[in-house]
C-alpha positions as CSV (number, residue, x, y, z in Angstrom):
1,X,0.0,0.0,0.0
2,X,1.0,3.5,-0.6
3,X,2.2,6.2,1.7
4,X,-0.7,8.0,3.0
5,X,1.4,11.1,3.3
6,X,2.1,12.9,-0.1
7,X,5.0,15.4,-1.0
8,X,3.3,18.6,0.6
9,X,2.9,17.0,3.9
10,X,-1.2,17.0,3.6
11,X,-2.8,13.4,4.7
12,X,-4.3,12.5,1.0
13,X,-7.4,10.3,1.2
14,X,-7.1,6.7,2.6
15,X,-9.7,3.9,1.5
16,X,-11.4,2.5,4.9
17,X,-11.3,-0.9,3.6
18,X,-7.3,-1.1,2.7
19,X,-6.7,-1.5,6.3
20,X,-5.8,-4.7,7.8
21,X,-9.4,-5.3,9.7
22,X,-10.6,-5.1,6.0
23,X,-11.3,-8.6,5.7
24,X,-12.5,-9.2,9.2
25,X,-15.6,-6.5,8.3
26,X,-17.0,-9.4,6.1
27,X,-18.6,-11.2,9.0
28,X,-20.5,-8.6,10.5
29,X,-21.6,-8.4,6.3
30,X,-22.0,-12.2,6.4
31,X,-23.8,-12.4,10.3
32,X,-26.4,-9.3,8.9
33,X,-27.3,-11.2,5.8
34,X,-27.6,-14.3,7.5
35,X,-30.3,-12.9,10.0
36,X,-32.6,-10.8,7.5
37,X,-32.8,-14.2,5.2
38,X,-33.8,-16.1,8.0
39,X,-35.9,-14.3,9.1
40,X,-37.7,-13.5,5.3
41,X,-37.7,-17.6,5.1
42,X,-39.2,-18.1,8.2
43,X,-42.2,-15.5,7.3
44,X,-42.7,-17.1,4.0
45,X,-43.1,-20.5,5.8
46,X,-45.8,-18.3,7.9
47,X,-47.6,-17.8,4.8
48,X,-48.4,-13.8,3.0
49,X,-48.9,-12.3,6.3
50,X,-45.3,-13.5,7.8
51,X,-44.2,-12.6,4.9
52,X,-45.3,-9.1,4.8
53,X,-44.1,-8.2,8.7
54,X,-41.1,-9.7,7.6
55,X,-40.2,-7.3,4.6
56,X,-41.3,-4.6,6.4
57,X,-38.8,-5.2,9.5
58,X,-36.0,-5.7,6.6
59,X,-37.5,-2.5,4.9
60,X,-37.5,-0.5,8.0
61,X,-34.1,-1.7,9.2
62,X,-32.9,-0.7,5.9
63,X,-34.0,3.4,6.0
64,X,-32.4,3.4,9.2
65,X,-29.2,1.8,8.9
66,X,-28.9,3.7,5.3
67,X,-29.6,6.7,6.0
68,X,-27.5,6.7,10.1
69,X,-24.9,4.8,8.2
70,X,-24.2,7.0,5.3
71,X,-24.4,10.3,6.8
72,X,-26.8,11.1,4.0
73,X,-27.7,14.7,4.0
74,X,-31.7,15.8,5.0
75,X,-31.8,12.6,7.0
76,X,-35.2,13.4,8.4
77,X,-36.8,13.3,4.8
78,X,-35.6,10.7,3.6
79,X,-36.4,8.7,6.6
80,X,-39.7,9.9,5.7
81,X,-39.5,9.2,1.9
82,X,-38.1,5.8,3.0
83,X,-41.0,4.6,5.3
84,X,-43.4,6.0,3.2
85,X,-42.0,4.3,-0.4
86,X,-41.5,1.3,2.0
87,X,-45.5,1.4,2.9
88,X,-47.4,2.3,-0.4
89,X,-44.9,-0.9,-2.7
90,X,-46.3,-3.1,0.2
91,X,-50.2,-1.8,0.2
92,X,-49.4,-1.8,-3.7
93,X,-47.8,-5.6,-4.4
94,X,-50.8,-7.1,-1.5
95,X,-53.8,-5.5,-3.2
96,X,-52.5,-5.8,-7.0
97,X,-50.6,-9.0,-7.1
98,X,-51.2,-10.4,-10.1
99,X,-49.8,-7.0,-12.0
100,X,-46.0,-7.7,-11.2
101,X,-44.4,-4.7,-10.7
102,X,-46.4,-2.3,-12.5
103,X,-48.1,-1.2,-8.9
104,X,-44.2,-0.6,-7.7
105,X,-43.5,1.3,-10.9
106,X,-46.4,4.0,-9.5
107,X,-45.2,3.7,-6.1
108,X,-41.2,5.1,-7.2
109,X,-43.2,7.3,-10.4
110,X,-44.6,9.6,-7.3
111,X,-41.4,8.9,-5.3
112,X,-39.2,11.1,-8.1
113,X,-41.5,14.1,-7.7
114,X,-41.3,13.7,-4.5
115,X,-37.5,13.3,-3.7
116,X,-37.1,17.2,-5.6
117,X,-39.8,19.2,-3.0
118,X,-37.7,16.8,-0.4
119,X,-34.8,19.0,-0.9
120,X,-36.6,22.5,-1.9
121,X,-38.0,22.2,1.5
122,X,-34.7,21.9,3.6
123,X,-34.4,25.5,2.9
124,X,-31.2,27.8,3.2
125,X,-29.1,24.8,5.0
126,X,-29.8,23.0,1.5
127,X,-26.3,21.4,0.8
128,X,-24.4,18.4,-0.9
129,X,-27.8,18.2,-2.7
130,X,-26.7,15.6,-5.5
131,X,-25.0,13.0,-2.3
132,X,-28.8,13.3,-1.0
133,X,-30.8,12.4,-4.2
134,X,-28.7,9.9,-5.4
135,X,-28.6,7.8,-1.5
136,X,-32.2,8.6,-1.6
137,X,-32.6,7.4,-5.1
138,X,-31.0,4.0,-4.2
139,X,-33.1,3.9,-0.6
140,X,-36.3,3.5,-2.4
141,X,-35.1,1.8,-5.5
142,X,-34.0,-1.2,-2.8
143,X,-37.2,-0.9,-0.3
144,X,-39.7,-1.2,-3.7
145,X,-37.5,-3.8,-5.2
146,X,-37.9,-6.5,-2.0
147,X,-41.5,-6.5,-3.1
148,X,-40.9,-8.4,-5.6
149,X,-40.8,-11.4,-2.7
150,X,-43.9,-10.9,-2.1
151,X,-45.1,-11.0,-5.6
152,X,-43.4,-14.3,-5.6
153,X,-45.2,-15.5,-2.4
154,X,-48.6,-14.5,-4.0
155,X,-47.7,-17.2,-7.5
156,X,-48.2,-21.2,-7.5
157,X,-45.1,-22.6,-5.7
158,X,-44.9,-19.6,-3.8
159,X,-43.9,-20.9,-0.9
160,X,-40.7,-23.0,-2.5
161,X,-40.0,-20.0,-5.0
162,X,-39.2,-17.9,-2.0
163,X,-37.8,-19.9,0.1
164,X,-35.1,-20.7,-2.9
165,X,-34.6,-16.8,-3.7
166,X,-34.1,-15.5,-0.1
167,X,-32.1,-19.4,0.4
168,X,-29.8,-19.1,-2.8
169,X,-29.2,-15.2,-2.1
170,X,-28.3,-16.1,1.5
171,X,-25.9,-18.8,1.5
172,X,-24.1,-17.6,-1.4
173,X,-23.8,-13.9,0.5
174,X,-22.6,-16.0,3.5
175,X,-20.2,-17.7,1.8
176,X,-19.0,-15.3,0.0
177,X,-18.4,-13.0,2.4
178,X,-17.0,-16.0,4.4
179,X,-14.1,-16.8,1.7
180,X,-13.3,-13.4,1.1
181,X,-12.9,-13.1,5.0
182,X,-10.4,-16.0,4.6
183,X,-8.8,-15.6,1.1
184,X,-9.9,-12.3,-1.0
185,X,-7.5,-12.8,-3.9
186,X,-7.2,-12.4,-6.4
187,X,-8.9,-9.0,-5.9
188,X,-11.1,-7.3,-8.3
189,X,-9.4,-4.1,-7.1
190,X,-6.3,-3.3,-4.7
191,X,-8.3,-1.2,-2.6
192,X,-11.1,-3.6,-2.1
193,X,-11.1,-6.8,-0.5
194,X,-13.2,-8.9,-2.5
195,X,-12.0,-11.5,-4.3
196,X,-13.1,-13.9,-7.6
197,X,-12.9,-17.2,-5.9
198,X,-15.6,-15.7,-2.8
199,X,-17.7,-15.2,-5.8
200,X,-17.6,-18.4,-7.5
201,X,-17.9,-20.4,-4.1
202,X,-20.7,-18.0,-3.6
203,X,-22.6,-19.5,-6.7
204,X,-21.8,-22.7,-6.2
205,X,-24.2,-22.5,-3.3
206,X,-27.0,-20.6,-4.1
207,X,-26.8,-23.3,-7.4
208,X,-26.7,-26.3,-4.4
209,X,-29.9,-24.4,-2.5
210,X,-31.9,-23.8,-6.1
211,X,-31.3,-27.4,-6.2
212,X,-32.3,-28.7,-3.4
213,X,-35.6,-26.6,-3.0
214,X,-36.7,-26.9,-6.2
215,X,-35.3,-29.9,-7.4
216,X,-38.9,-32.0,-7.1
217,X,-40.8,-29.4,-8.8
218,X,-41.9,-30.3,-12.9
219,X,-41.0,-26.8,-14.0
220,X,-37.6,-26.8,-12.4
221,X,-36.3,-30.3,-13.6
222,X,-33.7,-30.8,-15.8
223,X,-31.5,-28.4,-14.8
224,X,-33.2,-25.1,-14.6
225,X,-33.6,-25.2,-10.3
226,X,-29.6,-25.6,-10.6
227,X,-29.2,-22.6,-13.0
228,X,-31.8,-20.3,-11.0
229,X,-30.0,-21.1,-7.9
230,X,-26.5,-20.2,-9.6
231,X,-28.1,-17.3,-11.6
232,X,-29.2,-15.5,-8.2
233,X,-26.4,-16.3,-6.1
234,X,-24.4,-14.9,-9.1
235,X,-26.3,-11.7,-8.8
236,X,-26.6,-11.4,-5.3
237,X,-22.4,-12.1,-4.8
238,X,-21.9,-9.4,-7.7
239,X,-24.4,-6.7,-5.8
240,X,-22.3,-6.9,-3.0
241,X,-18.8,-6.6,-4.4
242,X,-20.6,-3.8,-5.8
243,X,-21.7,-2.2,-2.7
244,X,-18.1,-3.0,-1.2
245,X,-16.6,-0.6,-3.8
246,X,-19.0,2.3,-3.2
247,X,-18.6,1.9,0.5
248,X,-15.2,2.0,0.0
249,X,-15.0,5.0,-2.5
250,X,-18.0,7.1,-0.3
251,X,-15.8,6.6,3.4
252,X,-12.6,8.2,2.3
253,X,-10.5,10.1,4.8
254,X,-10.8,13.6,4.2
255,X,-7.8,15.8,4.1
256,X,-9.3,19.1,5.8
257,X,-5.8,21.1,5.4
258,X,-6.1,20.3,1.4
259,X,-9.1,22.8,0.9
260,X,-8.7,26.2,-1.4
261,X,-8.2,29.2,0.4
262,X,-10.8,30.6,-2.3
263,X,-13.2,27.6,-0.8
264,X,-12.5,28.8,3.0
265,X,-13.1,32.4,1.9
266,X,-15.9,31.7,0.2
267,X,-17.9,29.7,2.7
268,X,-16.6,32.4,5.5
269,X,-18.3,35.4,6.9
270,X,-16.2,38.6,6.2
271,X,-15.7,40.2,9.3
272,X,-15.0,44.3,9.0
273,X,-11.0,45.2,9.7
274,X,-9.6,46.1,12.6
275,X,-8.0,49.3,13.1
276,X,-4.8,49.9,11.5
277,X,-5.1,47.0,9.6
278,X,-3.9,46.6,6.4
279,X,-7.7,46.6,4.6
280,X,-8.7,50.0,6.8
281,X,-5.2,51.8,5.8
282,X,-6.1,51.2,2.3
283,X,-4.0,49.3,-1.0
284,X,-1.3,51.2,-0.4
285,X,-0.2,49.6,3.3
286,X,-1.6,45.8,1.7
287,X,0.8,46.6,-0.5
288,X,3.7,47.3,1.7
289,X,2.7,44.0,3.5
290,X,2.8,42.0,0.6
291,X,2.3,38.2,0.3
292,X,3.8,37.5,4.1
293,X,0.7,38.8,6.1
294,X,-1.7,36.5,3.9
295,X,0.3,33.5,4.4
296,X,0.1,34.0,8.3
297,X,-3.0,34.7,8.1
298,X,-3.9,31.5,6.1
299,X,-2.1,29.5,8.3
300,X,-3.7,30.6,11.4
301,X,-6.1,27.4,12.5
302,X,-7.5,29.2,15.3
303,X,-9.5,32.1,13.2
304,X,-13.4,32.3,12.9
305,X,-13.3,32.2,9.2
306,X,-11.0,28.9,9.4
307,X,-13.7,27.5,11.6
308,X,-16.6,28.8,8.9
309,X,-13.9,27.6,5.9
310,X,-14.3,24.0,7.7
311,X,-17.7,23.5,8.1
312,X,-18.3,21.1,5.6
313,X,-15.8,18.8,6.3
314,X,-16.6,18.4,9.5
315,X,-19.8,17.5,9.1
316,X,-21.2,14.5,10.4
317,X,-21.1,11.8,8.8
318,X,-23.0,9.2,10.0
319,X,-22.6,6.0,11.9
320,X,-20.2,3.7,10.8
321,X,-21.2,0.5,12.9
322,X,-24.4,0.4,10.8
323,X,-22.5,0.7,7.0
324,X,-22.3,-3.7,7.6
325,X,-26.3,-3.4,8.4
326,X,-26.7,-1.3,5.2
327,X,-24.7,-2.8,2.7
328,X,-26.0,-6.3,3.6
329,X,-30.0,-5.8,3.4
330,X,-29.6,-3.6,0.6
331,X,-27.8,-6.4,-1.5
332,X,-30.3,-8.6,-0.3
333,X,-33.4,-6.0,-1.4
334,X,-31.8,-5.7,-4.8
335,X,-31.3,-9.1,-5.9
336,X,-35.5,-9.9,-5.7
337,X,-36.3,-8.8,-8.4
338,X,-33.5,-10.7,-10.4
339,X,-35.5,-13.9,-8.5
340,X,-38.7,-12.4,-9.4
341,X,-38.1,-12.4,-13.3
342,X,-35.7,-15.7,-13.2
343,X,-38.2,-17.7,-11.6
344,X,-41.3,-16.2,-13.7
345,X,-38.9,-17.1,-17.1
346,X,-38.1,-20.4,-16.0
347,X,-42.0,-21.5,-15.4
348,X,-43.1,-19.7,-18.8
């Protein structure tokens, strides 16, 4: 790994997950995934209704650790967005559930309009505006797409269908998460630690658990409960190194002493000069100063203007303990509706 420190003595920006816990944070990833596909397996063996309670606990688990987790800006709306996205795909998916996912189409169509008056109404404190559309954007994309369970539960075989999606995308997330935690080379990226053999161990068991669940059913023989198993675990292993790259490029280090002085000045409140300054004495005596009085004054760290200029990097930035909690479920949210259509193609 490189040295942190560049030429000019300023800390440059250090990926979290180049350090050497990085491959001990896959089993937090692993233990998280394991929990919310139990407990989505054991409310589809409930029936609709388990089923239901049990996407909206992973739903509402997901706002929260998304939104804490990423620091996302205008956390109040979008906890608000979230739960209320999370509410109307369920209503939606229960009462028309023979339409797909046209009702969840509606549900994120109002969602976009939505999302802008979201950020209109935070008012003058309005700020890194694109970070909080596009983590809202992906919030709600992932709360409507776990519908798509549901959907399943709802079809003939529902009960096996989702019990092999949630199955296949859990033990191959486990697994994966497991070998990486172990072995995570070779790496799809120096920075990351995810490696290609996690993968392919990863869909080797989602292909054993589309086997094994839907081995015995007509549609699925001859293959095709292998191939859907493998085909989802595939997806669900390639989400998450997904998710482990933007995690990784999105938690960077800042470097607070590499900001423009134009960017401090600009975000500062201009406080009137003293007297006998160099500003109330007029260009002449700034002049006779020169460059030297700027450069003390720039590297002054105790000013009120420094303070103002460094308002945005210290901004908080959410909790880190729940990043695990996010990047799990929402890997798990995303890959239903790749079981949705696999299992829909298959039967046609």
């Amino acid at each position: 790994m490189t040295d942190p420190v560049s030429d000019a003595g300023v800390l440059d920006p250090v990926p979290l997950a180049s350090t050497s816990t990085g491959r001990l944070a896959q089993i937090p990833l692993a233990v998280v995934t394991l929990l919310a596909g139990g407990l989505l397996m054991g409310g589809s063996y409930l029936g609709t209704v388990g089923l239901l309670v049990a996407v909206a606990v992973v739903q509402a688990a997901l706002v929260a650790s998304w939104v804490l987790g990423a620091g996302l800006p205008g956390r109040i709306g979008a906890v608000l967005l979230g739960v209320a996205a999370s509410a109307a795909t369920d209503a939606a998916v229960v009462h028309w559930n023979s339409s797909g996912y046209e009702p969840v189409l509606g549900v994120l169509g109002v969602a976009l309009p939505a999302m802008f008056v979201h950020q209109l109404a935070r008012g003058v404190v309005r700020t890194r505006v694109v970070e909080s559309l596009s983590d809202i954007t992906v919030l709600l994309l992932a709360v409507c797409a776990i519908g798509g369970l549901l959907l399943l539960r709802y079809q003939a075989n529902g009960d096996k269908t989702v019990l092999a999606v949630v199955g296949a995308t859990t033990a191959a997330l486990v697994v994966c998460h497991l070998g990486d935690a172990v072995l995570p080379a070779p790496r799809f990226d120096p920075q990351v630690d995810r490696g290609l053999p996690a993968v392919v161990l990863g869909v080797i068991a989602g292909g054993a658990v589309g086997a094994l669940v839907l081995g015995d059913i007509i549609d699925f023989q001859g293959g095709r409960a292998l191939f859907a198993g493998a085909a989802i675990g595939a997806v669900a292993c390639l989400l998450s190194v997904g998710a482990s790259f933007a995690w990784v490029h999105s938690t960077l280090v800042p470097a607070p002493a590499a900001i423009p002085a134009t960017e401090a000045n600009a975000v500062a409140t201009p406080t009137p000069p003293a007297a006998g300054s160099a500003s109330a004495q007029g260009p002449a005596a700034g002049a006779a100063t020169g460059p030297v009085e700027a450069d003390a004054d720039s590297d002054d760290d105790d000013g009120p203007d420094d303070e103002l200029g460094r308002l945005d990097v210290r901004a908080w930035t959410g909790v880190p303990r729940l990043r695990p909690v996010a990047a799990a479920l929402i890997t798990v949210a995303l890959t239903a509706p790749a079981g949705y259509v696999l299992m829909n193609a298959l039967v046609s």
